[in-house]
Structure formats: C-alpha cells, structure tokens
DRENMITOR-317082 format. One record per residue (C-alpha): x, y, z; residue in three letters; residue number from 1. Coordinates in nm, 2 decimals. Layout:
N
<<X Y Z> "ALA" NUM>
...
***
This chain:
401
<<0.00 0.00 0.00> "UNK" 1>
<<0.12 0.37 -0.11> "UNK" 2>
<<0.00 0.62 0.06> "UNK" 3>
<<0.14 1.02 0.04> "UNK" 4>
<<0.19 1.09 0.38> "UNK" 5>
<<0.19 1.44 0.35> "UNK" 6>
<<-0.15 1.45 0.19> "UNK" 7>
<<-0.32 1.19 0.35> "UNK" 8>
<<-0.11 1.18 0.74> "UNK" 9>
<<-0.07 1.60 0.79> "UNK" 10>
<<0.01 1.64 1.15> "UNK" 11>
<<-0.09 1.26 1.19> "UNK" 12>
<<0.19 1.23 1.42> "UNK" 13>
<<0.00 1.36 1.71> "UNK" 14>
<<-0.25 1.06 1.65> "UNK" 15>
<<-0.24 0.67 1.75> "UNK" 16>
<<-0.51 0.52 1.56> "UNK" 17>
<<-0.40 0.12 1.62> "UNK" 18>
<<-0.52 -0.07 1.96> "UNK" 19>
<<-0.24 -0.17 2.15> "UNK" 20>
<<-0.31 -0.50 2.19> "UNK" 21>
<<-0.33 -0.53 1.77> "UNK" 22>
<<0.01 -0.36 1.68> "UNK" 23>
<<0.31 -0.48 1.56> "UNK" 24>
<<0.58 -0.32 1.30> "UNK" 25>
<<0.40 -0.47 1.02> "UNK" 26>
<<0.07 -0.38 1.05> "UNK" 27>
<<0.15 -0.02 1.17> "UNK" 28>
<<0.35 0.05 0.84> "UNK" 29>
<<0.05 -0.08 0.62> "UNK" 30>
<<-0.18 0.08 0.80> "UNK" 31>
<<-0.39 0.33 0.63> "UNK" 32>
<<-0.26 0.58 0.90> "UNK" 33>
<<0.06 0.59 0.76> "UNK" 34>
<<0.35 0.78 0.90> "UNK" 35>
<<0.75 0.76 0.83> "UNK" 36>
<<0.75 0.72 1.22> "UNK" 37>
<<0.51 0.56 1.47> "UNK" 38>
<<0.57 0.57 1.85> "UNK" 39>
<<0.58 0.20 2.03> "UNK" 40>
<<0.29 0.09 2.18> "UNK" 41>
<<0.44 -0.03 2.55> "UNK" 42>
<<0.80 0.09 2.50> "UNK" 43>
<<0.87 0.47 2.53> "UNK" 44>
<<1.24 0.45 2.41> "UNK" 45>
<<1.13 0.24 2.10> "UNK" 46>
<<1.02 0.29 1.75> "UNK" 47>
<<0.90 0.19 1.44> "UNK" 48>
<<1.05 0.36 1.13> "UNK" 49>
<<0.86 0.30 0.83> "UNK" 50>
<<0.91 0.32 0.41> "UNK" 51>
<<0.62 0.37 0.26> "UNK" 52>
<<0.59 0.06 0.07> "UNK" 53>
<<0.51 -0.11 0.40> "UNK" 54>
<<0.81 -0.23 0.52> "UNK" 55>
<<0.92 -0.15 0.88> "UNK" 56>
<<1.26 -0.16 1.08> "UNK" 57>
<<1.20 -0.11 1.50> "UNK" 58>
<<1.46 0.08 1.66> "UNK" 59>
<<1.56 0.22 2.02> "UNK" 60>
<<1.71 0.53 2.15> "UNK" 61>
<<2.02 0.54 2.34> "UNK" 62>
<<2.14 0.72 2.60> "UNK" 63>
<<1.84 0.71 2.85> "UNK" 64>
<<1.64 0.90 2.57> "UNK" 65>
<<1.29 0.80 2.48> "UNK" 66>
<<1.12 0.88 2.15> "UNK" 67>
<<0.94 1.25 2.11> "UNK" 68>
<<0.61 1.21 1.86> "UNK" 69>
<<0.60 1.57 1.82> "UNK" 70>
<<0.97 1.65 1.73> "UNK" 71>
<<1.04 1.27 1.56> "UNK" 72>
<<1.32 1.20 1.73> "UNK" 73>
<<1.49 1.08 2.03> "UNK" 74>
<<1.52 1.34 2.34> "UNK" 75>
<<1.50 1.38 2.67> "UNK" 76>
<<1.16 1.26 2.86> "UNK" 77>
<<1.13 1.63 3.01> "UNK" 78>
<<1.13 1.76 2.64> "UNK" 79>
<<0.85 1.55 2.52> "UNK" 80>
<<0.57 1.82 2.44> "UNK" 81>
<<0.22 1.90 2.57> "UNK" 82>
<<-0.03 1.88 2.29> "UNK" 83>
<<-0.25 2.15 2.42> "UNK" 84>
<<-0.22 2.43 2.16> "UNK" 85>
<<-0.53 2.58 2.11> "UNK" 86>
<<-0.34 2.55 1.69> "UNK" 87>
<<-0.26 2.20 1.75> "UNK" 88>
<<-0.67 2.15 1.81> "UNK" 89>
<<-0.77 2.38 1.50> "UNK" 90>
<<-0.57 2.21 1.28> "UNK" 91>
<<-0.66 1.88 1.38> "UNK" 92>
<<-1.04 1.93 1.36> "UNK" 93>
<<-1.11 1.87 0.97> "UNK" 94>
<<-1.40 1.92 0.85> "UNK" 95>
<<-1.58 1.76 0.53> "UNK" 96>
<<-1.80 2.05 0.51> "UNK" 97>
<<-1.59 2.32 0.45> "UNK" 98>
<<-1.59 2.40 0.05> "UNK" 99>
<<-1.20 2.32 0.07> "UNK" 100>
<<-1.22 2.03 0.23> "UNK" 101>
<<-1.50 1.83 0.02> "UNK" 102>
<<-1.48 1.47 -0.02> "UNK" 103>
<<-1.35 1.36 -0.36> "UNK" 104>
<<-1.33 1.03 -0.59> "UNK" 105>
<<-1.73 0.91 -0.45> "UNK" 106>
<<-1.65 0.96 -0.08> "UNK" 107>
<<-1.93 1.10 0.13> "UNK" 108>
<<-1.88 1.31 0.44> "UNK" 109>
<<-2.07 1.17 0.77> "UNK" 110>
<<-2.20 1.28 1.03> "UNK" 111>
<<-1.87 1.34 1.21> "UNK" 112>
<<-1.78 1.55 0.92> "UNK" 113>
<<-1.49 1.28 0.80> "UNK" 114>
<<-1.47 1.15 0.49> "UNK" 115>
<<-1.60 0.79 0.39> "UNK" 116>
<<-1.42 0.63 0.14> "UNK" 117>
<<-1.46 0.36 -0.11> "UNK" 118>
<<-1.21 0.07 -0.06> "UNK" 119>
<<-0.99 0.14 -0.30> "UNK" 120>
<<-0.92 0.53 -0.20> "UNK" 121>
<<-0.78 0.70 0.10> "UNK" 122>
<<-0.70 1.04 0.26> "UNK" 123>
<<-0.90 1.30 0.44> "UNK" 124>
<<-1.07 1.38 0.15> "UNK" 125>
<<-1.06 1.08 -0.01> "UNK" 126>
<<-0.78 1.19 -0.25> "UNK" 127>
<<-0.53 0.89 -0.28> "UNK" 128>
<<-0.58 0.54 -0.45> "UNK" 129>
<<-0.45 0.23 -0.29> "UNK" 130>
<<-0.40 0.05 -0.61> "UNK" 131>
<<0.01 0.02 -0.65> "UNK" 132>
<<0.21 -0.02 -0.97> "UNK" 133>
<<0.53 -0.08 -0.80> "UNK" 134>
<<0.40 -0.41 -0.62> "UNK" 135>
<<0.28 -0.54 -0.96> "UNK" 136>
<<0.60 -0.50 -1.09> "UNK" 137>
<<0.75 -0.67 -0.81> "UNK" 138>
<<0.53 -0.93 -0.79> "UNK" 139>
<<0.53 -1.00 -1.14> "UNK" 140>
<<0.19 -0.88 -1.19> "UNK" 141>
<<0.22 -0.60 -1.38> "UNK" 142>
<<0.03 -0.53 -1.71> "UNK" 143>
<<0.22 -0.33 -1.97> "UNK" 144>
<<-0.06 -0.35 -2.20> "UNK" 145>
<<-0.31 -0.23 -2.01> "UNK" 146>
<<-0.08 0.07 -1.92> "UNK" 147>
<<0.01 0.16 -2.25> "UNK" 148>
<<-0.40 0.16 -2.33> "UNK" 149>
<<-0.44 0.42 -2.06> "UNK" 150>
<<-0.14 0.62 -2.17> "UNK" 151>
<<-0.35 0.58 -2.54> "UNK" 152>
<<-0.68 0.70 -2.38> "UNK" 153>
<<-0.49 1.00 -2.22> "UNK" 154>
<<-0.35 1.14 -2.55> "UNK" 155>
<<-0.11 1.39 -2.42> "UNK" 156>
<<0.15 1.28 -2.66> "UNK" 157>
<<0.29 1.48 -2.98> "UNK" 158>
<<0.36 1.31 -3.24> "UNK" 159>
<<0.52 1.42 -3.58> "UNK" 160>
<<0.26 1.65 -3.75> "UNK" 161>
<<0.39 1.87 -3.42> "UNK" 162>
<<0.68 1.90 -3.53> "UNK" 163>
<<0.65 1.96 -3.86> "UNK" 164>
<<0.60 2.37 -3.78> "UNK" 165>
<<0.91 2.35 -3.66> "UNK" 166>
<<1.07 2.26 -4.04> "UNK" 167>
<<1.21 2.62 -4.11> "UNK" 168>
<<1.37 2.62 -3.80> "UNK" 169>
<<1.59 2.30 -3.84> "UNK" 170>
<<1.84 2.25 -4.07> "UNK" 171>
<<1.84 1.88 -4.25> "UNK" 172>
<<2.04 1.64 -4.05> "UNK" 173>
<<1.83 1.78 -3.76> "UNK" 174>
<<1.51 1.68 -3.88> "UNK" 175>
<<1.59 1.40 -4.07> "UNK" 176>
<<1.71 1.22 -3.78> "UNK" 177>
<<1.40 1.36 -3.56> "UNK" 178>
<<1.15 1.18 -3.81> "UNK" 179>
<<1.35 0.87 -3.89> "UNK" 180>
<<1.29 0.81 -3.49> "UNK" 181>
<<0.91 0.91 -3.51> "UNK" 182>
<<0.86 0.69 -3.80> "UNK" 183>
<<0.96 0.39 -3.59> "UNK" 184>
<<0.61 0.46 -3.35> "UNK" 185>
<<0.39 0.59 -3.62> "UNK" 186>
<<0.10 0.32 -3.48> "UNK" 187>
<<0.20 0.32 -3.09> "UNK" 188>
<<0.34 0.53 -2.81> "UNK" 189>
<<0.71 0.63 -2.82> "UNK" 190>
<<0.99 0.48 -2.64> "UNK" 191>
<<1.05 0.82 -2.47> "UNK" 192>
<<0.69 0.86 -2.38> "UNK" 193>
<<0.64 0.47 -2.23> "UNK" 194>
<<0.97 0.51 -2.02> "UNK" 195>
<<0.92 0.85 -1.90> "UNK" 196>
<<0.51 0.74 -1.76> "UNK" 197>
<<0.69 0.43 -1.65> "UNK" 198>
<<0.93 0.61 -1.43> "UNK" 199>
<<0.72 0.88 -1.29> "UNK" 200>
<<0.45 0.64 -1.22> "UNK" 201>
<<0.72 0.42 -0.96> "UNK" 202>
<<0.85 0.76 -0.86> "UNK" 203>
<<0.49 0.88 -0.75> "UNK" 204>
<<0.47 0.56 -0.50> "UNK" 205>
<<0.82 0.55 -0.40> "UNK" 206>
<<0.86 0.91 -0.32> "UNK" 207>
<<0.49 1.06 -0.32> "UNK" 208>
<<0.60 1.30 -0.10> "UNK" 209>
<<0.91 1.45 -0.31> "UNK" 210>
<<0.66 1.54 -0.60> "UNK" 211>
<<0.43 1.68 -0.38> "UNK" 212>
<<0.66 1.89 -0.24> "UNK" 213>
<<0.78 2.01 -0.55> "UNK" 214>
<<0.51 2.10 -0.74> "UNK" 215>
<<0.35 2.30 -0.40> "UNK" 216>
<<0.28 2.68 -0.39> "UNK" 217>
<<0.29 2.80 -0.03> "UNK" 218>
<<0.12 3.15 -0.15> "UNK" 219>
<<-0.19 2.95 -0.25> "UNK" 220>
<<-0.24 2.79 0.06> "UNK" 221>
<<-0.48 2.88 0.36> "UNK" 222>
<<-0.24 2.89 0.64> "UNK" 223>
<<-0.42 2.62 0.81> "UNK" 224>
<<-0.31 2.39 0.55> "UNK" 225>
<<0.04 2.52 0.57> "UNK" 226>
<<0.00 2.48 0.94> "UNK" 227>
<<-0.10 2.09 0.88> "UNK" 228>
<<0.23 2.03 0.69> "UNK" 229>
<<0.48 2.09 0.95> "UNK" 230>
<<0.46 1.80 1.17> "UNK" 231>
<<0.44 1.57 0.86> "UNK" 232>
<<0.72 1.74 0.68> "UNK" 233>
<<0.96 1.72 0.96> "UNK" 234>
<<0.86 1.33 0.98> "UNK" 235>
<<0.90 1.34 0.56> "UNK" 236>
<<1.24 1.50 0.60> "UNK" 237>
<<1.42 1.32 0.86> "UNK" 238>
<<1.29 1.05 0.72> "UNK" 239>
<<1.43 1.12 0.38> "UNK" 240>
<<1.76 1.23 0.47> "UNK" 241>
<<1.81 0.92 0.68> "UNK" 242>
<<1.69 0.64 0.44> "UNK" 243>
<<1.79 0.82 0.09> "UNK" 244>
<<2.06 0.55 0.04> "UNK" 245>
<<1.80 0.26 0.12> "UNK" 246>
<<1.50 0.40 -0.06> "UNK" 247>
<<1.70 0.45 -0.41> "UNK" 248>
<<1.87 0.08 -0.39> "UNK" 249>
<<1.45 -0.01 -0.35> "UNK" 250>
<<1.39 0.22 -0.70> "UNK" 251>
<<1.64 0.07 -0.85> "UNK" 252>
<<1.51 -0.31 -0.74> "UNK" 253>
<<1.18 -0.20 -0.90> "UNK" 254>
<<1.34 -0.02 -1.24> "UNK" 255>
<<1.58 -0.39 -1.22> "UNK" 256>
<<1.22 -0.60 -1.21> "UNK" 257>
<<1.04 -0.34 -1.47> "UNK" 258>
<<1.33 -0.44 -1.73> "UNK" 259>
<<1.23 -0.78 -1.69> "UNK" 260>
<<0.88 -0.72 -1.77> "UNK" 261>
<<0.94 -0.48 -2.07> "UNK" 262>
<<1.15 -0.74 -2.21> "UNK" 263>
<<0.90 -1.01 -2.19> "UNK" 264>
<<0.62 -0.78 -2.33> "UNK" 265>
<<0.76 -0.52 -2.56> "UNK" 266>
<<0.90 -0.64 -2.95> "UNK" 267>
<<1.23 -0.45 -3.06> "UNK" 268>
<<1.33 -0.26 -2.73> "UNK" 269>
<<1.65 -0.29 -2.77> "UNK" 270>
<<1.68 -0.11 -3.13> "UNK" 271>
<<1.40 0.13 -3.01> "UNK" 272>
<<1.63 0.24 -2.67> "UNK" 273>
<<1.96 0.25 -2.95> "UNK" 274>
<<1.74 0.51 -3.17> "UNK" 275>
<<1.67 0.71 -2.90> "UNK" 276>
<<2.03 0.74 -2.72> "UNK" 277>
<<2.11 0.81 -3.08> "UNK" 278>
<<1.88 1.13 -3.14> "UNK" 279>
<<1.96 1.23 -2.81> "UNK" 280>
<<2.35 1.21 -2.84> "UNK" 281>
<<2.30 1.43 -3.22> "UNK" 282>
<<2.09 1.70 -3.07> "UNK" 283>
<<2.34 1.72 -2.76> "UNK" 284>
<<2.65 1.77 -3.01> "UNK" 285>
<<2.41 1.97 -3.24> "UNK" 286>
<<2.34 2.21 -2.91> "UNK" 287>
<<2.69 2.23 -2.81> "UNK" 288>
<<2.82 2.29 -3.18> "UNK" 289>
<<2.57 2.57 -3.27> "UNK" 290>
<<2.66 2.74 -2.89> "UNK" 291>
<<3.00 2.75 -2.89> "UNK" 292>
<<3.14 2.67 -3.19> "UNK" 293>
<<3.28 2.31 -3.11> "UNK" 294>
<<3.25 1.94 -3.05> "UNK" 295>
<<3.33 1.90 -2.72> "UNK" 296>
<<3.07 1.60 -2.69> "UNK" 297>
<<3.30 1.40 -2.98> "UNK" 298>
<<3.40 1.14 -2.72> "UNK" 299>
<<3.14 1.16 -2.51> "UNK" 300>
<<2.84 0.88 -2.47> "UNK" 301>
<<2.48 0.94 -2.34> "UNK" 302>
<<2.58 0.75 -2.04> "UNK" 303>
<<2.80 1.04 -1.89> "UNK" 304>
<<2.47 1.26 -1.92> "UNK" 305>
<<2.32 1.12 -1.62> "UNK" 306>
<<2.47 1.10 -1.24> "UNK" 307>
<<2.59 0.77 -1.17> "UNK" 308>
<<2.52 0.60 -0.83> "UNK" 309>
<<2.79 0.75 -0.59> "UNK" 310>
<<2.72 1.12 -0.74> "UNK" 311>
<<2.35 1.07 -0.72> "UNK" 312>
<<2.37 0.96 -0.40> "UNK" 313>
<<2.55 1.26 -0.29> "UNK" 314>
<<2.32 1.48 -0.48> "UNK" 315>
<<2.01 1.37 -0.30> "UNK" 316>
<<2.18 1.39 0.07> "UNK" 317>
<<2.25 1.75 -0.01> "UNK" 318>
<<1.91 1.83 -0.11> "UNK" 319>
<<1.76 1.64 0.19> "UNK" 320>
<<1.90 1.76 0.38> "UNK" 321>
<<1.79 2.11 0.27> "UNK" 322>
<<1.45 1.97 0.29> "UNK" 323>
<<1.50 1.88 0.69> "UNK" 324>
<<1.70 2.20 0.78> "UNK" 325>
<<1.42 2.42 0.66> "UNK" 326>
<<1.15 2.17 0.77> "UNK" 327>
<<1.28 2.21 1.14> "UNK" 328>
<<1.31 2.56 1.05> "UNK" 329>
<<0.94 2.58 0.95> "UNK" 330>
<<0.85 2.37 1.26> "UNK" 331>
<<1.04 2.56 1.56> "UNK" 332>
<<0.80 2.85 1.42> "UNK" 333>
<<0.50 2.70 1.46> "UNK" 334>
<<0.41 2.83 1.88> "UNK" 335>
<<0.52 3.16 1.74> "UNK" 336>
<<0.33 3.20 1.44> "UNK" 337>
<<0.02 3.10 1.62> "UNK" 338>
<<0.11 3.38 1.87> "UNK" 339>
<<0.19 3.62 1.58> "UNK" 340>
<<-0.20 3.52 1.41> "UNK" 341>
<<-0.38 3.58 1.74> "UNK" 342>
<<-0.22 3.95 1.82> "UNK" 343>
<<-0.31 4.06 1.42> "UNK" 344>
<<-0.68 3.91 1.43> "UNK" 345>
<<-0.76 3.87 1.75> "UNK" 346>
<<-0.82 3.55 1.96> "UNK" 347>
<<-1.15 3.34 1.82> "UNK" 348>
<<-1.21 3.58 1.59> "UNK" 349>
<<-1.03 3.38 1.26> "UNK" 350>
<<-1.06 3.06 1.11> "UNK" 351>
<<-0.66 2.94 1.00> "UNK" 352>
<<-0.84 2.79 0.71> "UNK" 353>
<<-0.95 3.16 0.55> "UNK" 354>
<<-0.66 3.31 0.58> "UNK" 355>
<<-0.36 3.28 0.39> "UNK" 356>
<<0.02 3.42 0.38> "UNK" 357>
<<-0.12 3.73 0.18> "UNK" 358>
<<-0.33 3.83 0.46> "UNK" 359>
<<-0.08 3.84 0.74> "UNK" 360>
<<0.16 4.12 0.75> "UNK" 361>
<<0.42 3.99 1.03> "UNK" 362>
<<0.75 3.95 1.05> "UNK" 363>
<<0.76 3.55 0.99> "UNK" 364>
<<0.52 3.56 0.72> "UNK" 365>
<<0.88 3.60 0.48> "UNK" 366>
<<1.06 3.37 0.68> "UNK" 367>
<<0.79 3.10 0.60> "UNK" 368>
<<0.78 3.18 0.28> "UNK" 369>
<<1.17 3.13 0.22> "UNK" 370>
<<1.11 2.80 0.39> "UNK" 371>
<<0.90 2.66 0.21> "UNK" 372>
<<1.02 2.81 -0.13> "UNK" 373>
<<1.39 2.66 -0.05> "UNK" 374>
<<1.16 2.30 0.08> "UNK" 375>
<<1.01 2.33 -0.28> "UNK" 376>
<<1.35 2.40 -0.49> "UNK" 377>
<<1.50 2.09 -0.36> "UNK" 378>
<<1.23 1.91 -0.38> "UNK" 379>
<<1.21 1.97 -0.74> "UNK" 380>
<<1.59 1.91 -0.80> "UNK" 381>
<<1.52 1.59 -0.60> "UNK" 382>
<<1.24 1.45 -0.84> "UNK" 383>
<<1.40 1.57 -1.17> "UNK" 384>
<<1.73 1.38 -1.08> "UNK" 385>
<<1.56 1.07 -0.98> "UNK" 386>
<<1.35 1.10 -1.36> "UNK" 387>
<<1.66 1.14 -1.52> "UNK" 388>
<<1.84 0.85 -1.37> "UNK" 389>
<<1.55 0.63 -1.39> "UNK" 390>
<<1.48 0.67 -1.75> "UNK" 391>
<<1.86 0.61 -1.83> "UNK" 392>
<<1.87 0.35 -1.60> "UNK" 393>
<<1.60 0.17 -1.80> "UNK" 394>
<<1.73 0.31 -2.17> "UNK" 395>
<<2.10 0.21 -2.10> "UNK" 396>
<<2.00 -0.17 -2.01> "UNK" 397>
<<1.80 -0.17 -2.32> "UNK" 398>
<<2.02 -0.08 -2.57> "UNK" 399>
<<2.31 -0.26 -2.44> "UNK" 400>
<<2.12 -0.62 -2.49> "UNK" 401>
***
C-alpha cells in the first residue's frame, strides 16, 4: 500500500489510531494511517520507522532518551511536548464540510464530518488510490498492456505533425534524424513517452511525498493547511535524509524488475532504446556545436549525461538535507506563528483555514515563505534527478542487450 503521507497523514503524528493489543511493525507500516515514524505501543524509548511501501525496521534510543512524537526523534523525557495548543486542536479538527475540504473520488462526508471512502481510496478527502504499480511489478503482476492503453486514452502525446512547424527552423540532418525516430512509433506510443510514464508512475509511490513537495505553492495555501504540513514534513524530511541510500537501492530493485517485464512484453526494445540514445546524443553535439562553436561532446556517450550512483547519491543527501534543515526551521516557528496570528486578528475571531500568507503582515510571514520556497527548490531538484536516472537506467540496459 502507497500512501502520500503528506497528503493523506498531515500532523498525523500527534495521532495513534491502532489498539495496543493489535500492533506490531507490520501492520502499523501498512496501516492506512501511515506515518514515516510511529511511537511503540508499550516501549517509550522504541520505535518503528517506516518506508512507505510497507516495510518497517523497529529501533531504540540510546542514551536514556525515549522517542518524542511531536519533534520525531529521540530526546529527553522532560522535552516530550504538551499537545494542548489551542493551533494543534484547529488544525486537527477537519472538516468535510468546509468547500476546501470536500470529499473527492465518491466519498461522502458523515456525520462526524470525516470523509467515507470507497475501498480502493484513502485520505481526508478521499484523494489517494491504494492501487500500486510498484508491487505489480514486483510481484510479477504488472500489465504493460493495459498501461500503454491508458497512456493511449490519455492522449497527451505529440507526435510528428507537431513538429512539422518546426521545419524552417531546423536544418536537415536535424530533422531528418528527428522523423527517422518518429517513424519507428507511427502506430503506438514512443519509447521516450512509455519510459518516461513508466518512471514517474514508480517515482509517485516511492517518493509521493518528493513530488508533492515540489510542485507545491505555499502563496496559494490557507495557512491552516500550511500549518497541517509541518509535523508531517519534519517526519518526511528526517525520514528522507536518513533512508535516501536505502530507498533508491529499492527504486532501482523496481526499475531492475520493470526491465524484466518490458522485455518479456515489448518487440524490438532494444533497437528502439539505440534510436533514442542516438537522437539524443546528435541534438546534444548539435546544441553544443551551434553554442560554442565546437565538439566537445565527440568522445562523449549518453551514459556520462546522467549522475551515476555515488554522485547521485551525494546529490540527493545534499538536497535532503535542505528539505530537513528548513523543515525544522518551519517547525520551531509553529508556537510563534500562532502567537503572531492571534495579536493581528484577535483570539477566536479567525478561522486558519481563510486566511492565507497574503493576509498576514508579520514578521515570519517571509521567513515562512523562504522556507518553504527553498523545501520546494530541492524538492524539485530531488524529483528531476531521480526521472533522469531512472529513465537512463531503464534506456541504458535496453540498448546494451
């Protein structure tokens, strides 16, 4: 089960939905209350850290320590926080009947103004499917044919009439070679186009979180939703920057499996991977020719184009790392900001949810901002890198065969 945590968990943290006489590291991690970290039932300094593909690892603090829900992480018992923010309580109390907050995808809002949802959906509102890719692939389960239909259906694809009023612009060779490769998919989808929906559809359950983050706009927000994203986005961030060595090894086991599939299923992959990495390889010389004058791709391959594993690696712990600094950022605000709201509006007489950063004129307002505008950068940087690699990954094994 994939579920975005950020979406579907905000400030989920503060919650323990499972009985204690029902949990165990398993069934906490699959739970549809999913969190990167759940407190132990019985054991104070114990933990369970979870990926969000269900899998769990239980782990202690040291050092007399015990685990702090609020902060995620270990500390000292007299640091562990009292959840009686009059915020904390706002935040927490969702309601279905808001305009805002409207069930989605056939869920109905009850009387305790939660959202109902059909099995296969979950979220507050109803806004995340259960249904998983990733553990069709692994499980050998996956359809590629039914996935290229709904890539079909969707018809977001250009094909070569596009280009064609682009002709003036390109000089022969150029689009000779672009419609020698078009001609190959005249009566299907594209290699290009099936890899790249093949990579972000693994990325979107493997790092749901990463995407959201990256295509988010703070300034949009009601600050009440901003609000709910700080507990969750600590948890996503420490998380991230802890496990970013574990979790690509697991994208990589899943591109691995995918190859295996595609190869099964898919006629002529390997000449259709070589055209590409061609096309691409003559439009990178082309580039670098027409900008500067010379080759200085002539001994390169389409290979050195993408970070390899020890310089991806390193990319991704600097950006989360970025991510977690300005998520604990964000987060030591949060008493502060809710002291800030009450003195410009007055206590009781504002709903978090109709307000947003436009509206308040204090001095953490910016500081928020800049947060979250440096959370989103990275994030960005994050899920581009990971669609690069991924697609090479797959396109590299491919032609090579």
């Amino acid at each position: 089960m994939f579920i975005n945590l950020i979406i579907l968990s905000l400030l989920g943290s503060l919650v323990n939905t499972v009985p204690l006489g029902q949990i165990n590291s398993i069934s906490i991690c699959n739970s549809s209350a999913f969190k990167y970290y759940q407190e132990h039932p019985s054991n104070p300094r114990k933990y369970f850290q979870c990926d969000p593909w269900g899998d769990s690892t239980e782990r202690e603090c040291s050092n007399e320590t015990v685990w702090n829900n609020w902060l995620v992480k270990c500390d000292q018992a007299h640091n562990l926080k009292n959840l009686t923010l009059n915020l904390v309580l706002e935040v927490e109390n969702f309601d279905c009947t808001l305009e805002k907050n409207e069930c989605i995808n056939q869920g109905v809002c009850n009387n305790e103004r939660k959202c109902e949802c059909l099995p296969q959906f979950t979220g507050e509102k109803c806004e995340s499917q259960l249904q998983s890719m990733v553990e069709d692939i692994l499980n050998q389960n996956f359809n590629l044919t039914n996935f290229k239909l709904q890539l079909s259906e969707a018809k977001n694809f250009v094909n070569a009439t596009y280009y064609e009023k682009y002709r003036q612009q390109l000089d022969n060779s150029t689009y000779s070679k672009l419609n020698d490769y078009l001609d190959m998919f005249k009566d299907g989808i594209r290699f290009d186009n099936l890899v790249n929906s093949l990579v972000e559809k693994i990325l979107k359950e493997i790092y749901p979180d990463t995407e959201f983050l990256a295509f988010f706009y703070p300034y949009e927000q009601p600050i009440g939703s901003l609000l709910r994203l700080m507990p969750s986005m600590l948890s996503y961030s420490r998380y991230s920057a802890d496990r970013y060595v574990h979790v690509l090894d697991h994208f990589k086991d899943v591109l691995t499996q995918l190859i295996d599939s595609l190869k099964l299923h898919e006629s002529n992959l390997t000449q259709k991977a070589v055209a590409y990495k061609n096309l691409t390889l003559f439009l990178l010389k082309k580039t670098i020719l027409m900008s500067n004058g010379t080759n200085s791709l002539a001994n390169r391959t389409v290979e050195s184009m993408r970070l390899e594993d020890g310089a991806l690696k390193e990319y991704l712990r600097f950006n989360f790392d970025i991510i977690a600094d300005s998520s604990e950022h964000l987060f030591g605000m949060l008493e502060q900001f809710h002291v800030s709201l009450i003195s410009q509006f007055g206590f009781g007489n504002f709903s978090i949810y109709d307000i947003n950063l436009k509206n308040v004129g204090f001095d953490q307002v910016d500081q928020v901002f800049d947060m979250y505008t440096d959370i989103k950068a990275a994030s960005g940087r994050v899920w581009n890198a990971l669609n690069n690699f991924g697609f090479w990954f797959i396109t590299n094994f491919l032609s090579s065969l």
